[in-house]
Backbone and ligand atoms as CSV (ligand in chain L), in Angstrom:
chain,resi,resn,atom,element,x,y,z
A,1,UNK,N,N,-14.377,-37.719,16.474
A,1,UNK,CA,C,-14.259,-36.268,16.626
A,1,UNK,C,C,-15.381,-35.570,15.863
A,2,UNK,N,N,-16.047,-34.196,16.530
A,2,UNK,CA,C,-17.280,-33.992,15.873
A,2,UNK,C,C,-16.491,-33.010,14.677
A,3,UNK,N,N,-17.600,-33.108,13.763
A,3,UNK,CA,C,-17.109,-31.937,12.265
A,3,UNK,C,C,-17.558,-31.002,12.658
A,4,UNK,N,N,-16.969,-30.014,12.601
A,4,UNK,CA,C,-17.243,-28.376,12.687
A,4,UNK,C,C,-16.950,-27.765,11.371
A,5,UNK,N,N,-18.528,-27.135,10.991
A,5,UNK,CA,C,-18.455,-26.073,10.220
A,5,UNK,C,C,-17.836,-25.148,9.918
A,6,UNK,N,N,-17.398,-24.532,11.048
A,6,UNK,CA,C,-16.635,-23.547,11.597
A,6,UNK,C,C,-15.281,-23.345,10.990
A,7,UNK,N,N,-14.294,-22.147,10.232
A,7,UNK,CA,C,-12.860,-22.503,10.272
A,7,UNK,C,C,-12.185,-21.702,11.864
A,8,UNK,N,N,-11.728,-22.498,12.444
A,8,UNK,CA,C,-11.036,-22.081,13.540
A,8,UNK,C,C,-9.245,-21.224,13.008
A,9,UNK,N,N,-9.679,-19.925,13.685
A,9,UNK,CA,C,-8.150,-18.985,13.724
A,9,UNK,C,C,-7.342,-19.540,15.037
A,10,UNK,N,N,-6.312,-20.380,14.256
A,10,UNK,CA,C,-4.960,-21.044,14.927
A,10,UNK,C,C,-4.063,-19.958,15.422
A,11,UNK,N,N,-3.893,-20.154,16.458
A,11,UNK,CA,C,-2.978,-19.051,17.655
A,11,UNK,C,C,-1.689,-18.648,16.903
A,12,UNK,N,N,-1.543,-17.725,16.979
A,12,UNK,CA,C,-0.507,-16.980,15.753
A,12,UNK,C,C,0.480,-17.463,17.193
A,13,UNK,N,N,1.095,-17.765,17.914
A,13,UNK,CA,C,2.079,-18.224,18.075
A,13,UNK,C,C,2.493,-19.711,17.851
A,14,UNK,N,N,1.562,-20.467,17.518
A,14,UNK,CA,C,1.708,-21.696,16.546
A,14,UNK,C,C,2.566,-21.336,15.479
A,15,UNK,N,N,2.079,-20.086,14.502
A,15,UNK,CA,C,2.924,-19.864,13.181
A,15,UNK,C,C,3.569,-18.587,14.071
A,16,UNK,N,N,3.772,-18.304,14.506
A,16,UNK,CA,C,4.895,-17.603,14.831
A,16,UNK,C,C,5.805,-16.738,13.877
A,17,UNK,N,N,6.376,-17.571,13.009
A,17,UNK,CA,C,6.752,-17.483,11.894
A,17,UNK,C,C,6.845,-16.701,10.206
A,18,UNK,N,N,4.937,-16.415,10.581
A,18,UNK,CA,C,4.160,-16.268,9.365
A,18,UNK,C,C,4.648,-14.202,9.673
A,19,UNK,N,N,5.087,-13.747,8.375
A,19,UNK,CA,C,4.773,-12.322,8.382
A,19,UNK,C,C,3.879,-11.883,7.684
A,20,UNK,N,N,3.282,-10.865,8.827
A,20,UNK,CA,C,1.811,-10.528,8.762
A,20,UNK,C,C,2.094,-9.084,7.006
A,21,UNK,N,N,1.380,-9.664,6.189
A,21,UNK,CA,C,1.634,-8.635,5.038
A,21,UNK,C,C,0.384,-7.540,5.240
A,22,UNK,N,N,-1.347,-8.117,5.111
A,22,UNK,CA,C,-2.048,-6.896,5.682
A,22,UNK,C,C,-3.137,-7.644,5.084
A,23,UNK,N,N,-4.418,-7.015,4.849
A,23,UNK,CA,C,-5.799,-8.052,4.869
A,23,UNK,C,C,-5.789,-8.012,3.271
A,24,UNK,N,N,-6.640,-9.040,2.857
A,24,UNK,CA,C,-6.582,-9.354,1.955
A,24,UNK,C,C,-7.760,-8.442,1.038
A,25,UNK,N,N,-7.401,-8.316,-0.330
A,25,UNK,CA,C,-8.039,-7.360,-0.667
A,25,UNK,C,C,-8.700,-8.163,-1.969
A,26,UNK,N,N,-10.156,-7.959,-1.838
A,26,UNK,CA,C,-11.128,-8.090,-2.692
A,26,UNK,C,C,-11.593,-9.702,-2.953
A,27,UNK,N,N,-11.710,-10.269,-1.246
A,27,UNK,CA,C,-12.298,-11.282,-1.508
A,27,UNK,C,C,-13.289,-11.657,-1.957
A,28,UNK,N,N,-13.951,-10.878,-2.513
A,28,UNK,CA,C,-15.247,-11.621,-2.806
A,28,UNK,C,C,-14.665,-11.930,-4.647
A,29,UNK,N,N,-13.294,-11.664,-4.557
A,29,UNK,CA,C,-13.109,-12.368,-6.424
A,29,UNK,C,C,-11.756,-12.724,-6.624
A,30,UNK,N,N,-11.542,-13.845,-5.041
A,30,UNK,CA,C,-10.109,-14.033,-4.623
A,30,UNK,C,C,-10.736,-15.396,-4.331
A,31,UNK,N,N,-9.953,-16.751,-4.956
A,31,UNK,CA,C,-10.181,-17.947,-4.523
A,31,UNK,C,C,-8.697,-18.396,-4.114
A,32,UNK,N,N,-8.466,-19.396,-3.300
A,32,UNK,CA,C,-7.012,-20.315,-3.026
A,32,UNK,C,C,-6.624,-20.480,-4.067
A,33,UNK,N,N,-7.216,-20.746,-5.124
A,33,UNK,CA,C,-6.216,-21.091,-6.133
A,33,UNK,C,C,-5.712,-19.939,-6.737
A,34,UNK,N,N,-5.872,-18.710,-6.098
A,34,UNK,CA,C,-5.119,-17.336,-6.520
A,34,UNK,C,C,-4.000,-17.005,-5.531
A,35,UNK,N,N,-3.885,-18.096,-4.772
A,35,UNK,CA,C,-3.019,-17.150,-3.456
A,35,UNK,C,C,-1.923,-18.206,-4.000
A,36,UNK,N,N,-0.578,-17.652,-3.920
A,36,UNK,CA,C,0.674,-18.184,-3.985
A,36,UNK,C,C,0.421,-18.992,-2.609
A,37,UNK,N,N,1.138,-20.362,-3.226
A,37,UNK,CA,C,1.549,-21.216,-2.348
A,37,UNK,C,C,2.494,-20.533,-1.079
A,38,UNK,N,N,3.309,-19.710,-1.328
A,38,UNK,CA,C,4.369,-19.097,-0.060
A,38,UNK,C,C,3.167,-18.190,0.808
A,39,UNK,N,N,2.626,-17.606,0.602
A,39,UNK,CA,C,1.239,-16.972,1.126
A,39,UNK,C,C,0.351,-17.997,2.192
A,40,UNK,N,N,0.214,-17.267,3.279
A,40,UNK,CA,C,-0.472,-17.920,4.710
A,40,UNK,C,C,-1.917,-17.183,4.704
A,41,UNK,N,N,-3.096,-17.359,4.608
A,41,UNK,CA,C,-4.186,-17.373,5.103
A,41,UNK,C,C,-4.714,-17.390,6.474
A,42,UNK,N,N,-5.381,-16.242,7.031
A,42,UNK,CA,C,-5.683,-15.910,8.590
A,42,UNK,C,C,-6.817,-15.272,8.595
A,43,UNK,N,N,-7.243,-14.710,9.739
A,43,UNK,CA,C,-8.331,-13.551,9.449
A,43,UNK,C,C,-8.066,-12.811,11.046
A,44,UNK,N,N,-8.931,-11.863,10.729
A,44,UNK,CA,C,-8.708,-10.515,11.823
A,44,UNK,C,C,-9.947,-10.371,12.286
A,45,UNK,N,N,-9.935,-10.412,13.805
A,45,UNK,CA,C,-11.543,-10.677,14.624
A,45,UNK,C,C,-12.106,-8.718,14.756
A,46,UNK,N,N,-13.168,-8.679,13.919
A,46,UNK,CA,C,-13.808,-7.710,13.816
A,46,UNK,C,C,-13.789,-6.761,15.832
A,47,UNK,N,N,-13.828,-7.964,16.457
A,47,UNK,CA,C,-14.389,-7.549,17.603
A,47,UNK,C,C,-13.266,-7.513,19.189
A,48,UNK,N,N,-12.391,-8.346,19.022
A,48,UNK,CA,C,-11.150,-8.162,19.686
A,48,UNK,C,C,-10.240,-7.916,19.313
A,49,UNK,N,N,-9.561,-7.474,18.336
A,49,UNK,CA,C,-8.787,-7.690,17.228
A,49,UNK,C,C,-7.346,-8.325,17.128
A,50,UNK,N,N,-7.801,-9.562,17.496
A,50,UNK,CA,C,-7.102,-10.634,17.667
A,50,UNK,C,C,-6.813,-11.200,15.744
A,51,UNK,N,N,-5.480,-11.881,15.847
A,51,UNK,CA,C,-5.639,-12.426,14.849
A,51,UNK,C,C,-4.854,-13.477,14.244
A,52,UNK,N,N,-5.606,-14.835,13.697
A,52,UNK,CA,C,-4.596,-16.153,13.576
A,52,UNK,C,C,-4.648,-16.393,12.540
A,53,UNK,N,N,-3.817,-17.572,11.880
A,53,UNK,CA,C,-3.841,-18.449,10.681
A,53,UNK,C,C,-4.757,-19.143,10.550
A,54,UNK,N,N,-4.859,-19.872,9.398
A,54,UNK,CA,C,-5.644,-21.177,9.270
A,54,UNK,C,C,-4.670,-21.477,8.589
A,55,UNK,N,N,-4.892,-23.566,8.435
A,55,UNK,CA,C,-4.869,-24.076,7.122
A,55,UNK,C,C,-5.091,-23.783,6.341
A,56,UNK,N,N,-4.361,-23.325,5.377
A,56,UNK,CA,C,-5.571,-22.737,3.890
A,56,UNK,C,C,-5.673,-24.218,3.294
A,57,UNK,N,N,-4.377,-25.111,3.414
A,57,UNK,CA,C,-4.470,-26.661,2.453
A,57,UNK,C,C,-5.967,-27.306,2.936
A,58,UNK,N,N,-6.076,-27.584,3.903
A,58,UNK,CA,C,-7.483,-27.885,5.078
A,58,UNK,C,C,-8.278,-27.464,5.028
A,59,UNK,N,N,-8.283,-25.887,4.764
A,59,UNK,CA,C,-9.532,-25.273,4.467
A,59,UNK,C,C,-9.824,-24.991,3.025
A,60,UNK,N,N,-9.069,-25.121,1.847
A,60,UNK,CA,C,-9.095,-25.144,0.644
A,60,UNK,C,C,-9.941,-26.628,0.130
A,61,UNK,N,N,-9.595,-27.838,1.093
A,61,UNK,CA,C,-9.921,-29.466,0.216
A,61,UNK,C,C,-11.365,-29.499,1.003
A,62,UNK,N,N,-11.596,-28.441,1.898
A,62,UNK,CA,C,-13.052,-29.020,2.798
A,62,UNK,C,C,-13.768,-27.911,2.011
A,63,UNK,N,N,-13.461,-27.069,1.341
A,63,UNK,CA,C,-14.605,-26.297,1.063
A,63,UNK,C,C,-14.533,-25.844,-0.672
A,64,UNK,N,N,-13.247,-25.757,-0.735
A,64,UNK,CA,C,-12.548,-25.857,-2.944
A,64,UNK,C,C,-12.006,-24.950,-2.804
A,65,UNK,N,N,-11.163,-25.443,-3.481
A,65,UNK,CA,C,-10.066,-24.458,-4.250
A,65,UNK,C,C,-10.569,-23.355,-4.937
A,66,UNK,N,N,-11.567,-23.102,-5.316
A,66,UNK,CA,C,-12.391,-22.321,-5.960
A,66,UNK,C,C,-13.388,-21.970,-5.369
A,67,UNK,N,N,-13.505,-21.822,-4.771
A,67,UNK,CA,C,-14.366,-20.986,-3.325
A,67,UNK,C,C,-14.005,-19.507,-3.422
A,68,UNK,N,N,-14.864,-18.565,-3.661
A,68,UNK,CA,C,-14.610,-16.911,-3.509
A,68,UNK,C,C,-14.574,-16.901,-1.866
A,69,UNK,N,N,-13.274,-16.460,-1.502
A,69,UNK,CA,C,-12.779,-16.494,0.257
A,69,UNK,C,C,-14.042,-15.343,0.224
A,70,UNK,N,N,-14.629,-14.591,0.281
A,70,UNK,CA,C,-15.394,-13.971,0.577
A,70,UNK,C,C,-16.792,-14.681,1.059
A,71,UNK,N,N,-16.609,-15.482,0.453
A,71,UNK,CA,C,-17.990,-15.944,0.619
A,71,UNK,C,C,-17.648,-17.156,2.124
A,72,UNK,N,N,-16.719,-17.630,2.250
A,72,UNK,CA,C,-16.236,-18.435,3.700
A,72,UNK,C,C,-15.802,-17.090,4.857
A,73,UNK,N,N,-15.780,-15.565,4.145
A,73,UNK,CA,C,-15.436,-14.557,5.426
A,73,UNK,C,C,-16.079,-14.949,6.984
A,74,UNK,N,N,-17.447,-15.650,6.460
A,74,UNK,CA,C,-18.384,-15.349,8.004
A,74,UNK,C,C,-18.302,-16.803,8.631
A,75,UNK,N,N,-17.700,-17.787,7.824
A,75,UNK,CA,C,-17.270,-19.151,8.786
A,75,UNK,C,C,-16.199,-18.735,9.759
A,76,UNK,N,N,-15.372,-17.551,9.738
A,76,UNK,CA,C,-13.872,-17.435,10.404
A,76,UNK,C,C,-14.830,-17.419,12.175
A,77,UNK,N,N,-14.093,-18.119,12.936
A,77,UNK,CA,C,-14.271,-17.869,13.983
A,77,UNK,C,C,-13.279,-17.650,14.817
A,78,UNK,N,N,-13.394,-16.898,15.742
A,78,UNK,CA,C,-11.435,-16.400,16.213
A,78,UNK,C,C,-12.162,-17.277,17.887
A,79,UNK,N,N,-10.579,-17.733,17.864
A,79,UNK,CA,C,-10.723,-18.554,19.249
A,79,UNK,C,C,-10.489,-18.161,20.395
A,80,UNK,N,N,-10.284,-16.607,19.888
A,80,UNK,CA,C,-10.338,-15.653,21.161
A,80,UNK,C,C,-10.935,-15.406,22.315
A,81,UNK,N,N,-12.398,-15.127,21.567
A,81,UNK,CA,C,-13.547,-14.449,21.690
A,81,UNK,C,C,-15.018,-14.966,21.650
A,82,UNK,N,N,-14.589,-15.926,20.138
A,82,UNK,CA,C,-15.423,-16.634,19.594
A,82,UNK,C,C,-16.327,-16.219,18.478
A,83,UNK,N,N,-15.715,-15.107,18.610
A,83,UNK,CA,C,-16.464,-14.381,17.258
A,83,UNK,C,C,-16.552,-14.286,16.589
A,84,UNK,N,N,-17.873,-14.345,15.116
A,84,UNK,CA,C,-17.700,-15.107,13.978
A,84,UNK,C,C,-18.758,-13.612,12.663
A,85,UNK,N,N,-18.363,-12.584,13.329
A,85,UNK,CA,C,-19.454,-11.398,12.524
A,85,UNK,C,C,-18.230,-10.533,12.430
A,86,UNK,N,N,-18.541,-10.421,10.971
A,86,UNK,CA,C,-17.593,-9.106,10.552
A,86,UNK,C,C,-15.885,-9.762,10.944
A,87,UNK,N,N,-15.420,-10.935,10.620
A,87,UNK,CA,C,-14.274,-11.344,10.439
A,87,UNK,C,C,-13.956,-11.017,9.136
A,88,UNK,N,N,-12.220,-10.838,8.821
A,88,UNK,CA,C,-11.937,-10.327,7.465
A,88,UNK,C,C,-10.943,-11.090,7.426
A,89,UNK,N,N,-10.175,-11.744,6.323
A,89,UNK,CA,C,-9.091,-12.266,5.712
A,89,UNK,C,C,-8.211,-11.474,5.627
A,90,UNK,N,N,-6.665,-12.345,6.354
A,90,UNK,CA,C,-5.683,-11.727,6.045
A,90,UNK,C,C,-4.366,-12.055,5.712
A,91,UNK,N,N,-3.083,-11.778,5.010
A,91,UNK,CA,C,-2.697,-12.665,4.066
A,91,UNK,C,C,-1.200,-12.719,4.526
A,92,UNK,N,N,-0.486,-13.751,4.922
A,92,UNK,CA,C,0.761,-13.401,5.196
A,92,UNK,C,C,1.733,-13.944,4.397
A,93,UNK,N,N,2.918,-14.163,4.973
A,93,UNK,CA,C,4.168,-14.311,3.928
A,93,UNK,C,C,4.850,-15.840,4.859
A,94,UNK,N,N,4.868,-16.636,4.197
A,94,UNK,CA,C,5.578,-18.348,5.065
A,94,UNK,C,C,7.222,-17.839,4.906
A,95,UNK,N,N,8.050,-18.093,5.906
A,95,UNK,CA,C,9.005,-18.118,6.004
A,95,UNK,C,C,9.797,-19.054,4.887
A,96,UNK,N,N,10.753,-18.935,3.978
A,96,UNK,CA,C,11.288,-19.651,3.031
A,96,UNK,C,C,12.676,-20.619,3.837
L,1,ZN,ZN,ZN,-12.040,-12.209,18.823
């Protein structure tokens, strides 16, 4: 299977589940290891405004736990559209 750079936004009816709380604020001094484990990771397509999950576990061990999400904003690619400019992080709530 080829590696992609890319983090792919997983079809919010996959998580279904996840409640949408609202975008995440001040990534550029926000790493995974600040987001509560109950907290879902997504982003919002600048350009359709479509919007899915990711792995954050998957996307946390491929890129660190300590990664300023700001700085991975412009890997988000929404599988919408395909669009990967002006994507923003957004933060939801995992069902308990
Ligand atoms: Zn899109």
């Amino acid at each position: 299977m080829k590696h992609r750079r890319g983090i792919d936004l997983i079809g919010r009816e996959s998580r279904y589940d996840i409640l949408y709380l609202g975008p995440l604020m001040d990534p550029a001094h926000v790493t995974f290891d600040d987001i509560p484990e109950w907290h879902a990771l997504g982003g919002h397509c600048a350009k359709c405004e479509r919007t899915g999950w990711v792995n954050r576990w998957e996307v946390s061990q491929k890129w660190g736990e300590r990664t300023y999400l700001g700085t991975l904003a412009s890997r988000l690619r929404c599988l919408g559209c395909a669009n990967k400019d002006g994507n923003k992080w957004i933060l939801g709530k995992l069902p308990r």
